[in-house]
C-alpha positions as CSV (number, residue, x, y, z in Angstrom):
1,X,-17.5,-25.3,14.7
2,X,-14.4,-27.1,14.9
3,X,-11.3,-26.8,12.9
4,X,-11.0,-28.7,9.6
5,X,-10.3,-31.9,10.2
6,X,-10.2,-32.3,13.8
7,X,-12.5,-34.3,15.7
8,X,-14.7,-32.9,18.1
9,X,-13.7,-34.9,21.2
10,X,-10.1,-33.6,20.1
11,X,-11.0,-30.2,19.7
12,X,-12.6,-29.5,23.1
13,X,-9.8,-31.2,25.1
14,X,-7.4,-28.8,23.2
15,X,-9.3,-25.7,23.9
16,X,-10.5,-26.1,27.5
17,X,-11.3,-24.2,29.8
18,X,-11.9,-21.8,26.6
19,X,-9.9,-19.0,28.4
20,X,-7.5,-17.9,25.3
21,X,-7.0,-18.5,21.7
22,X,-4.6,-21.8,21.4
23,X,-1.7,-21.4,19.5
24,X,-2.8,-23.1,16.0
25,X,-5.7,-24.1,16.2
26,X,-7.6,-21.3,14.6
27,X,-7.5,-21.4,11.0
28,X,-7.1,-18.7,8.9
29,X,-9.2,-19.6,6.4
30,X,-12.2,-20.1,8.7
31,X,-11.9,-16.3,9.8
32,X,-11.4,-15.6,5.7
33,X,-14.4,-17.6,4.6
34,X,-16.9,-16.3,7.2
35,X,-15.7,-12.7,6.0
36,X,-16.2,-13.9,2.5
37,X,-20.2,-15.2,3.3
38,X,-21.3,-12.0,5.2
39,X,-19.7,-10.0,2.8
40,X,-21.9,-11.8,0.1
41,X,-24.7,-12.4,2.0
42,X,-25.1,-8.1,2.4
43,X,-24.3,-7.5,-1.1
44,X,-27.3,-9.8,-1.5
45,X,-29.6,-7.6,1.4
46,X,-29.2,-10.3,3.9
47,X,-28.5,-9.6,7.5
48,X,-25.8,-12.8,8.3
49,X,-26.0,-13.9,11.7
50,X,-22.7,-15.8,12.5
51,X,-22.0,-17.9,15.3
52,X,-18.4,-18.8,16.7
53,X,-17.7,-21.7,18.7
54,X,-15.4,-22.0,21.5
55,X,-14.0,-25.2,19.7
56,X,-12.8,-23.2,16.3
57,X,-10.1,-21.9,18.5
58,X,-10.2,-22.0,22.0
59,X,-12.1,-18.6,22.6
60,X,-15.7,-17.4,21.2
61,X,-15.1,-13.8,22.1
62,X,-11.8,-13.4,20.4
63,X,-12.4,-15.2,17.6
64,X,-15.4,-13.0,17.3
65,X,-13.3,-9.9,17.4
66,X,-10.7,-11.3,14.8
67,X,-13.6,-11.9,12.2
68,X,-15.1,-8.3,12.9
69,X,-11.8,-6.9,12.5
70,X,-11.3,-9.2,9.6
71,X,-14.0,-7.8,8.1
72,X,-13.7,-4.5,9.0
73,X,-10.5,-4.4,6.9
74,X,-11.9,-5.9,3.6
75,X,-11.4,-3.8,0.8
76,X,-14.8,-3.9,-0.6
77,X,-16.9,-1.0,0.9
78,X,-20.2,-2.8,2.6
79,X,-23.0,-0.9,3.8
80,X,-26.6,-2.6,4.8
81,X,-29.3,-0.8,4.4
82,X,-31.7,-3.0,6.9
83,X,-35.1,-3.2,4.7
84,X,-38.1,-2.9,7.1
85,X,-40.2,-5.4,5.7
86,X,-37.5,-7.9,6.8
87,X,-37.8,-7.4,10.3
């Protein structure tokens, strides 16, 4: 929920009021490695639910949209075929 080794106390202060992504703070590899666990979580028939922080870069909502395009840009094709039993 916070970037790699930042401290949470240090991590809200820097994104407050949570208006717009802060310059650095986001790390790439946090966008990466979520892409990287939905991807295998539907190659395995799970539905991932993912949930983005404020704190991970200063903006839930467009960090959101930078792991959805993130992952609409992998070059695996995904497709989820929801399995009714599972809902």
């Amino acid at each position: 929920m916070t970037p790699r080794g930042m401290r949470y106390e240090d991590a809200y202060a820097k994104a407050h009021p949570f208006d717009k992504l802060i310059d650095g703070m986001l790390q790439g590899s946090m966008v990466r490695d979520t892409v990287e666990i939905a991807r295998e979580a539907i190659d395995q028939r799970i539905r991932p639910n993912i949930i983005i922080n404020n704190r991970a870069g200063g903006n839930a909502p467009l960090i959101a949209q930078k792991v959805a395009r993130s992952f609409m840009q992998c070059p695996t094709p995904i497709s989820f075929h929801a399995d009714s039993s599972n809902t």
